[in-house]
Biopython code that builds the backbone (N, CA, C, O; Angstrom):
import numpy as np
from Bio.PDB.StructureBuilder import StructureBuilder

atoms = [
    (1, "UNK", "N", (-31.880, -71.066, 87.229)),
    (1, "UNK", "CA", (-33.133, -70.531, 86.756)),
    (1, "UNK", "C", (-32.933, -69.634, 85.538)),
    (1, "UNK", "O", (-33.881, -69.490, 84.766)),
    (2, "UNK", "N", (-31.968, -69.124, 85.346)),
    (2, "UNK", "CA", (-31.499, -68.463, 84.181)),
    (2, "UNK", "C", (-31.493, -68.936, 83.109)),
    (2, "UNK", "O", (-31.994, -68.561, 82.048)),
    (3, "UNK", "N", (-30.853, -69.869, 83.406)),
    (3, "UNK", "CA", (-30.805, -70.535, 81.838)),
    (3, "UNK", "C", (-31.943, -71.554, 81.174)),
    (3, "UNK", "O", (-31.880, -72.193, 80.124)),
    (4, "UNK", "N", (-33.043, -71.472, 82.199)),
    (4, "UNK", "CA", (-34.205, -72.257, 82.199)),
    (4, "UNK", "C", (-35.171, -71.062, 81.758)),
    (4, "UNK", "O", (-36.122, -71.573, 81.168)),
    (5, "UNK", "N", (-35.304, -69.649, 81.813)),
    (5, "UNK", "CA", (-35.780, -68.789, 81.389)),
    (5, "UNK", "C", (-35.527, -68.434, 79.987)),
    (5, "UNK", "O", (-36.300, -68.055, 79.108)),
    (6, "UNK", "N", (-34.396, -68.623, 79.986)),
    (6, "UNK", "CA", (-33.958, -67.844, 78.838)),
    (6, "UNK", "C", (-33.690, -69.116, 77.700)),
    (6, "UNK", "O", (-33.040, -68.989, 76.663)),
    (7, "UNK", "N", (-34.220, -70.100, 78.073)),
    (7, "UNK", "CA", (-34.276, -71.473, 77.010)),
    (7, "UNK", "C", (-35.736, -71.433, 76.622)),
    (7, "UNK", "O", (-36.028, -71.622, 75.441)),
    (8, "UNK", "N", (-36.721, -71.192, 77.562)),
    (8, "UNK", "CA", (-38.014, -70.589, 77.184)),
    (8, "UNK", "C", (-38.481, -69.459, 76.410)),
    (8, "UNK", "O", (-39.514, -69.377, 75.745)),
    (9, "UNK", "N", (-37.343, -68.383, 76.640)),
    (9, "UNK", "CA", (-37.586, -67.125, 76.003)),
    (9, "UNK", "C", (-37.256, -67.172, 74.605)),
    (9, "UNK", "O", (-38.007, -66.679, 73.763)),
    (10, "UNK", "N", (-35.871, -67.895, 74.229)),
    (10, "UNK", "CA", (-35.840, -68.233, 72.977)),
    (10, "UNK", "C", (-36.580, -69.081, 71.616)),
    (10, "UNK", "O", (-36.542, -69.075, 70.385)),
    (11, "UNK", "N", (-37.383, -69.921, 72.947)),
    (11, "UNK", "CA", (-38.112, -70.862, 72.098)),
    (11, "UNK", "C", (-39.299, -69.732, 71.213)),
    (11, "UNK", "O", (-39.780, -69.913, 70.094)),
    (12, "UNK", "N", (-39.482, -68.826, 71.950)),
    (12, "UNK", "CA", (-40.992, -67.863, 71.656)),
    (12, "UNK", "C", (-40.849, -66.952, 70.507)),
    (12, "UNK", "O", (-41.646, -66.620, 69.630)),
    (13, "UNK", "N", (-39.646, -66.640, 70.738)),
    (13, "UNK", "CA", (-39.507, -64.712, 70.089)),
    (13, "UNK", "C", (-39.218, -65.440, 68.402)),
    (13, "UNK", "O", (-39.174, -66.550, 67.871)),
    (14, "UNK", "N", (-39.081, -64.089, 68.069)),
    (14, "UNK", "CA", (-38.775, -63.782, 66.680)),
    (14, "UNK", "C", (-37.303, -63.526, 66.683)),
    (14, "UNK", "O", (-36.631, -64.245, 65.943)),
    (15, "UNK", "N", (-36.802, -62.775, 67.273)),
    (15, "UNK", "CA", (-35.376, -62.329, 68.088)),
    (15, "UNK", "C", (-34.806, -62.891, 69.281)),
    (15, "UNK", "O", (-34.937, -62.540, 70.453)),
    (16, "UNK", "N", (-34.082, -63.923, 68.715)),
    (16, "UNK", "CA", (-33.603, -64.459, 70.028)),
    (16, "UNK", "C", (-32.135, -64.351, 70.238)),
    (16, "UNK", "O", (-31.547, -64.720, 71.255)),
    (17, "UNK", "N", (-31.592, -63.805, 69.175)),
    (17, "UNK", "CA", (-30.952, -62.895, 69.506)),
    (17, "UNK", "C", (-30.710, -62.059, 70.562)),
    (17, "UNK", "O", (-29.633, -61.779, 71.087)),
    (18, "UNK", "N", (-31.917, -61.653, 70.845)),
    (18, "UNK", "CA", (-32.372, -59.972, 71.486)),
    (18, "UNK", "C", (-32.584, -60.351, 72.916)),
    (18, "UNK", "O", (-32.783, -59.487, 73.770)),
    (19, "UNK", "N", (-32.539, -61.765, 73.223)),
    (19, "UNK", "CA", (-33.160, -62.246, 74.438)),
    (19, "UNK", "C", (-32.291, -62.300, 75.520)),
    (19, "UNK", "O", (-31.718, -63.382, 75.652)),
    (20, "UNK", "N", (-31.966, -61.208, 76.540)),
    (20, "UNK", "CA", (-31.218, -61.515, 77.915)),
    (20, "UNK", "C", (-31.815, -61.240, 79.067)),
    (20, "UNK", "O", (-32.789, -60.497, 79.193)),
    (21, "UNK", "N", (-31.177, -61.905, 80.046)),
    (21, "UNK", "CA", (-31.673, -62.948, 81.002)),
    (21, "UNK", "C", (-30.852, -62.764, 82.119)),
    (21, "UNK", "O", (-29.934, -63.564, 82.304)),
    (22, "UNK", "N", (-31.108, -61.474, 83.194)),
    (22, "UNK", "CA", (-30.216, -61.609, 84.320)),
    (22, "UNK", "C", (-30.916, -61.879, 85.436)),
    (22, "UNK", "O", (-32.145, -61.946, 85.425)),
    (23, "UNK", "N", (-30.160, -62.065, 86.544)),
    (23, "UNK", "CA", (-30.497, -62.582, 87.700)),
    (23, "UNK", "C", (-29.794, -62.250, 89.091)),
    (23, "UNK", "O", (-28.624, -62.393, 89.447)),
    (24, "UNK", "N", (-30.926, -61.752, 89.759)),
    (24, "UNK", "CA", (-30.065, -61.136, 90.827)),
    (24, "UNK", "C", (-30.515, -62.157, 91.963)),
    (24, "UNK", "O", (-31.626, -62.682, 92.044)),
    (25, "UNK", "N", (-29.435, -62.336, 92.826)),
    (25, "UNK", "CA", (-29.811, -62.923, 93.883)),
    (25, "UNK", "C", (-29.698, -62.513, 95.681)),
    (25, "UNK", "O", (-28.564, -62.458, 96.157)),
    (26, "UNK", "N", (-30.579, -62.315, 96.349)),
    (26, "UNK", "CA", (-30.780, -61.596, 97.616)),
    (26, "UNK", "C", (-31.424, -62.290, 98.816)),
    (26, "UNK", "O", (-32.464, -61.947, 99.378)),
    (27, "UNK", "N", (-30.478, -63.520, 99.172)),
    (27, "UNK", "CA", (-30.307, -64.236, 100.386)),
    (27, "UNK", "C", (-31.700, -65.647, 99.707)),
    (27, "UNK", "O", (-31.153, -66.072, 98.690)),
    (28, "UNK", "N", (-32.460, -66.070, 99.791)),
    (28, "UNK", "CA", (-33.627, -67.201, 99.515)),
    (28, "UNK", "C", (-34.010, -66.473, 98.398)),
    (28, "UNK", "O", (-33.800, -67.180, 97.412)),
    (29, "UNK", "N", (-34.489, -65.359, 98.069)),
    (29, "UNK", "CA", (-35.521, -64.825, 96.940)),
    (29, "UNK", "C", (-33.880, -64.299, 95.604)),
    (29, "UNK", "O", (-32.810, -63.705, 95.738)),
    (30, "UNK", "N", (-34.625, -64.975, 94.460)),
    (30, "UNK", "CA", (-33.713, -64.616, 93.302)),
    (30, "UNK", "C", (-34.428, -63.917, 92.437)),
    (30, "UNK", "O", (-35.436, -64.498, 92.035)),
    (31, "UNK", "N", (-34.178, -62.574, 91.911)),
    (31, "UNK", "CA", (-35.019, -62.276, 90.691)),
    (31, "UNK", "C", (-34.711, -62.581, 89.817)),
    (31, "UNK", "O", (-33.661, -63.180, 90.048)),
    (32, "UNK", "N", (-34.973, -62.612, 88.434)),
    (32, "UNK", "CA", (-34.857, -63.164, 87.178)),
    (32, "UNK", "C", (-35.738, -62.266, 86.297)),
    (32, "UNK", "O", (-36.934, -62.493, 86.111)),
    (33, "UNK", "N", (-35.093, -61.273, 85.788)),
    (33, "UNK", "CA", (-35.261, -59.807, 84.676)),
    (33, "UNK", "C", (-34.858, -60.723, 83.322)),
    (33, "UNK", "O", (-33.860, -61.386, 83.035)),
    (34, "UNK", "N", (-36.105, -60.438, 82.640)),
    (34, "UNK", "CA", (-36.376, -60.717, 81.278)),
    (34, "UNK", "C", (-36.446, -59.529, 80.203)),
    (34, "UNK", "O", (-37.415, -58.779, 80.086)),
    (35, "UNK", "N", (-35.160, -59.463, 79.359)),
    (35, "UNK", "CA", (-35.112, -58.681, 78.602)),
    (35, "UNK", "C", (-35.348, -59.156, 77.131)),
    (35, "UNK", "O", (-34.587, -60.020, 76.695)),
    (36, "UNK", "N", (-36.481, -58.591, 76.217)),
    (36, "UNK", "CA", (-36.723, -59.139, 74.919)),
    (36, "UNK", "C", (-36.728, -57.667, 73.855)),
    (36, "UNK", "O", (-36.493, -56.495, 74.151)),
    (37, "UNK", "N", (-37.060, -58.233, 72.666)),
    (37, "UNK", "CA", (-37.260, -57.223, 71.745)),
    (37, "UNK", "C", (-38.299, -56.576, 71.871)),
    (37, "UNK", "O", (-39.250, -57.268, 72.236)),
    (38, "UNK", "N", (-38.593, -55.104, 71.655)),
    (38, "UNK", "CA", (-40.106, -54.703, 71.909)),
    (38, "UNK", "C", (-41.301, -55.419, 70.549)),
    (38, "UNK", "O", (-42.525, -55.341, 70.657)),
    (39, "UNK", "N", (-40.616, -56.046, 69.411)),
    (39, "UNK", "CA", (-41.798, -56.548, 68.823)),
    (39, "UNK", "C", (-41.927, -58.044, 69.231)),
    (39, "UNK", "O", (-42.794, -58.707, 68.662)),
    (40, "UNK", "N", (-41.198, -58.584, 70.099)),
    (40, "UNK", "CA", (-41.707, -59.772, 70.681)),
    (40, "UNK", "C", (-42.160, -59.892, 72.212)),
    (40, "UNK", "O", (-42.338, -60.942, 72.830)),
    (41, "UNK", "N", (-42.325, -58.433, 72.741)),
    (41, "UNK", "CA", (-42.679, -58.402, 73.627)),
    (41, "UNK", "C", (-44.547, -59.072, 74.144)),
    (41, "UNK", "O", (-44.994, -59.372, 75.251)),
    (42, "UNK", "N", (-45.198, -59.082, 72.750)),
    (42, "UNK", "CA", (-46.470, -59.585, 73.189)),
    (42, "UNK", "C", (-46.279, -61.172, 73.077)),
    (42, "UNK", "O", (-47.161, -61.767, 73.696)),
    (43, "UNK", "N", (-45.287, -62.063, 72.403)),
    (43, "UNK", "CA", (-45.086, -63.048, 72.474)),
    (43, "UNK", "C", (-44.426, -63.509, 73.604)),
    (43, "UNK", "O", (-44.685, -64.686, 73.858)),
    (44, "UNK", "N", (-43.686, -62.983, 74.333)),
    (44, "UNK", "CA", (-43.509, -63.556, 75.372)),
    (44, "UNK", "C", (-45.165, -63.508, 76.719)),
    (44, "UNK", "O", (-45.739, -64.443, 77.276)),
    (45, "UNK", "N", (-45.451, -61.801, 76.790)),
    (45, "UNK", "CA", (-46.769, -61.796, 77.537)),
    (45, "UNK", "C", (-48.236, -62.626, 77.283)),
    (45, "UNK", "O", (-49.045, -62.955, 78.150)),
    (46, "UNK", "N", (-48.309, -62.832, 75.981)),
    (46, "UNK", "CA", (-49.502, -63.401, 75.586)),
    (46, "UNK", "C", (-50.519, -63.271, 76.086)),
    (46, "UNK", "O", (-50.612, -62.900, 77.255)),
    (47, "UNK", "N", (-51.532, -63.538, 75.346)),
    (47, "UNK", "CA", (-53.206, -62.884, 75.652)),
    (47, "UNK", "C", (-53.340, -62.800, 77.203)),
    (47, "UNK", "O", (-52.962, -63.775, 77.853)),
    (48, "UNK", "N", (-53.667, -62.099, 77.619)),
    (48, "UNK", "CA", (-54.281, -61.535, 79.430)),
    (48, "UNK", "C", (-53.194, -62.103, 79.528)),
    (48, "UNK", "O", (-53.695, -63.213, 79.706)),
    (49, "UNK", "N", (-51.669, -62.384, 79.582)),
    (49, "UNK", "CA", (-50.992, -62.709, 80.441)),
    (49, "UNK", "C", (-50.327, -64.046, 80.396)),
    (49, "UNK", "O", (-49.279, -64.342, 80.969)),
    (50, "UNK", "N", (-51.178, -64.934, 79.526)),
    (50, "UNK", "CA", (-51.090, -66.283, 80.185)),
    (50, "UNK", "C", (-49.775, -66.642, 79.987)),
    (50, "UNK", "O", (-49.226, -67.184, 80.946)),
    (51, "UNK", "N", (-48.936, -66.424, 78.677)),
    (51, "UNK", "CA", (-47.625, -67.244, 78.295)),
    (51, "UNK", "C", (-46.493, -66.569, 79.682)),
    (51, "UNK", "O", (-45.465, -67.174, 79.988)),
    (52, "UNK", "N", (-46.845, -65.493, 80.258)),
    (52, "UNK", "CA", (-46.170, -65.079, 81.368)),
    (52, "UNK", "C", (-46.165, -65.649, 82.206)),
    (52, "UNK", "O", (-45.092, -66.082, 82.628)),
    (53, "UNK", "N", (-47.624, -65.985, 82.992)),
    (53, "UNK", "CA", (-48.284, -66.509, 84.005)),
    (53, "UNK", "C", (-47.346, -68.207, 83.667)),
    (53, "UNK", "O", (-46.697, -68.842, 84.498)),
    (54, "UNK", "N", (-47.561, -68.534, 82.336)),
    (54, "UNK", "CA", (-47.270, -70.328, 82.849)),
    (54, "UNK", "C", (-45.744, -70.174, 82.630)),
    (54, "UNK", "O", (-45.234, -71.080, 83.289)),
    (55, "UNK", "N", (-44.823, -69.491, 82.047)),
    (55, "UNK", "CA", (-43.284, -68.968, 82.427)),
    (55, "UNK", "C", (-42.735, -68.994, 84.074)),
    (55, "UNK", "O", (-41.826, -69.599, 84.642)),
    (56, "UNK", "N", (-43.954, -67.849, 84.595)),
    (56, "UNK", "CA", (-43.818, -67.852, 85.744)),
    (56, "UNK", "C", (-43.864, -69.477, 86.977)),
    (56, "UNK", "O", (-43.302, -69.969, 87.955)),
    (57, "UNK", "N", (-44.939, -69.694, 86.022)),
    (57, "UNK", "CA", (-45.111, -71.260, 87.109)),
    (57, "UNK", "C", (-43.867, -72.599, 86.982)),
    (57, "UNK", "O", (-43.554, -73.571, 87.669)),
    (58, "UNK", "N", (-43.461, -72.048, 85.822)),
    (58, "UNK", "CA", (-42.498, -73.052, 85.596)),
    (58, "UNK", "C", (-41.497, -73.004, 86.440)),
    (58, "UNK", "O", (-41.090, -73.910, 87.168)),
    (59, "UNK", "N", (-41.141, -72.025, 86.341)),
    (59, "UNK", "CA", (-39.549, -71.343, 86.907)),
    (59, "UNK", "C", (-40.239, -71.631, 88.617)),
    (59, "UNK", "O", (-39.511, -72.194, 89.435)),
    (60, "UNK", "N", (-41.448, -71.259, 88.960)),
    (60, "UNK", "CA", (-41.281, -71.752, 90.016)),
    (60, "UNK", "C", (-41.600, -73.213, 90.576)),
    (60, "UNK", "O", (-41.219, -73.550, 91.697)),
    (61, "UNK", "N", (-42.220, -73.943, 89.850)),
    (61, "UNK", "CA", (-41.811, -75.157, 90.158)),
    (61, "UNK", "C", (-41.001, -75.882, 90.181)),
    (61, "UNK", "O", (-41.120, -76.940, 90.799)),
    (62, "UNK", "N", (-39.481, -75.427, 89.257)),
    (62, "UNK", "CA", (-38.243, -75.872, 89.158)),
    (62, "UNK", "C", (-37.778, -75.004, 90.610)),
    (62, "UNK", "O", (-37.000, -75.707, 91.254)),
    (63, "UNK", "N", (-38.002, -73.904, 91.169)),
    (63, "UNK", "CA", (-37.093, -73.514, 91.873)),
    (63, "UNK", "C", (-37.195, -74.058, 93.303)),
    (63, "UNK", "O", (-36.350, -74.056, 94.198)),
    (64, "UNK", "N", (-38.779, -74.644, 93.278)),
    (64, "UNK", "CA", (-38.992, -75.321, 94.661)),
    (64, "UNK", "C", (-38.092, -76.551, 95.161)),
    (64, "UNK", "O", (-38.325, -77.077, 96.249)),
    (65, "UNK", "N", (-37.040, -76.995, 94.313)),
    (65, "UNK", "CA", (-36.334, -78.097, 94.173)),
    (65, "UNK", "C", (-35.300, -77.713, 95.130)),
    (65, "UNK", "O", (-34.580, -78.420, 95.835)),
    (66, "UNK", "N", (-35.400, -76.099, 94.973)),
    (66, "UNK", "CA", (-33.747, -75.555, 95.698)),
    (66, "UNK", "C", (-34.002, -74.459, 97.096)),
    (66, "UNK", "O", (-33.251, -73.620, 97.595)),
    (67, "UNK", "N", (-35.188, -74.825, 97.394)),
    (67, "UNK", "CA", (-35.835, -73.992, 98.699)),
    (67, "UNK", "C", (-35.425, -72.587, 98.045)),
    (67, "UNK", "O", (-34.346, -72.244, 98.529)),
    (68, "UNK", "N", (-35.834, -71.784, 97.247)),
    (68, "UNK", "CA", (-35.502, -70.261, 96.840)),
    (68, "UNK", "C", (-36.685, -69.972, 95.967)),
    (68, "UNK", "O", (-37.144, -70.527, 94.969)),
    (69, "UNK", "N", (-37.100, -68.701, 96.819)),
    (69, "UNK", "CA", (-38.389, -68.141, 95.858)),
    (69, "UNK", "C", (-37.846, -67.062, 94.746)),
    (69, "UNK", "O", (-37.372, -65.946, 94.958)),
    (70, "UNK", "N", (-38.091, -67.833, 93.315)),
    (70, "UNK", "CA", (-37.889, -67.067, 92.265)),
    (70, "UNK", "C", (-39.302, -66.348, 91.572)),
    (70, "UNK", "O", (-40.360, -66.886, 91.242)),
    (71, "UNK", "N", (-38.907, -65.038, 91.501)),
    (71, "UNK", "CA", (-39.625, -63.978, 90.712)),
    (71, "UNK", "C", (-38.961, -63.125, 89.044)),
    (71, "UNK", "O", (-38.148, -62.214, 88.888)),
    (72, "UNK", "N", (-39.683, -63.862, 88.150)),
    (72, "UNK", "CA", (-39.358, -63.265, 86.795)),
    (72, "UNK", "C", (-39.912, -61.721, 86.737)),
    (72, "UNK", "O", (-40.858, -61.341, 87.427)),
    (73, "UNK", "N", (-39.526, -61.271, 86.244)),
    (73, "UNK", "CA", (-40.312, -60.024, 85.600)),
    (73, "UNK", "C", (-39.447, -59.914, 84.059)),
    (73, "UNK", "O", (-38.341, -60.118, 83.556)),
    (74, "UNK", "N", (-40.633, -59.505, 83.787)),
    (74, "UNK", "CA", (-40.698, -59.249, 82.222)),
    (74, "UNK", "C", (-40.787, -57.870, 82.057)),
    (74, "UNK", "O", (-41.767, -57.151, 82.249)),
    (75, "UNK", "N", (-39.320, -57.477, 81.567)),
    (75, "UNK", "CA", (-39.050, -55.850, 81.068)),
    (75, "UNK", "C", (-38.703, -55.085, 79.507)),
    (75, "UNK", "O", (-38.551, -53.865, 79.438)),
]
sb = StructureBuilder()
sb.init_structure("model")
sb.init_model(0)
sb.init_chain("A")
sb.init_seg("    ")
for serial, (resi, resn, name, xyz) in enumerate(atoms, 1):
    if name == "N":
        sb.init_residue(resn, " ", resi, " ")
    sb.init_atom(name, np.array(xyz, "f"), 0.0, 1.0, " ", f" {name:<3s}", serial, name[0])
structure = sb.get_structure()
């Protein structure tokens, strides 16, 4: 899921460079901490949310493949 985040995150920013991508994992549930630049921070969130929201859906429709509930957050 990491590297499926952070292939998304690069596609967006201005700095992709700037873009890391860790992941903690704690028995079924994995988090996935999104670190960007603060001036591409509205490009990754996008208007009300949405470029987050469909980030989010992605990652979890790939993760349903592997019985593990993944949660991004964007920091």
């Amino acid at each position: 899921m990491k590297e499926l985040v952070e292939v998304i995150a690069k596609a967006l920013v201005d700095y992709p460079d700037e873009v890391v991508v860790t992941e903690k994992e704690n028995g079924r549930n994995v988090t996935v901490e999104l670190h960007v630049a603060p001036a591409d921070m509205g490009k990754v969130i996008g208007k009300q949310g949405r470029i987050a929201k469909a980030i989010r859906s992605v990652v979890k429709a790939a993760s349903s493949k592997d019985n593990k509930r993944v949660d991004v957050e964007i920091v």
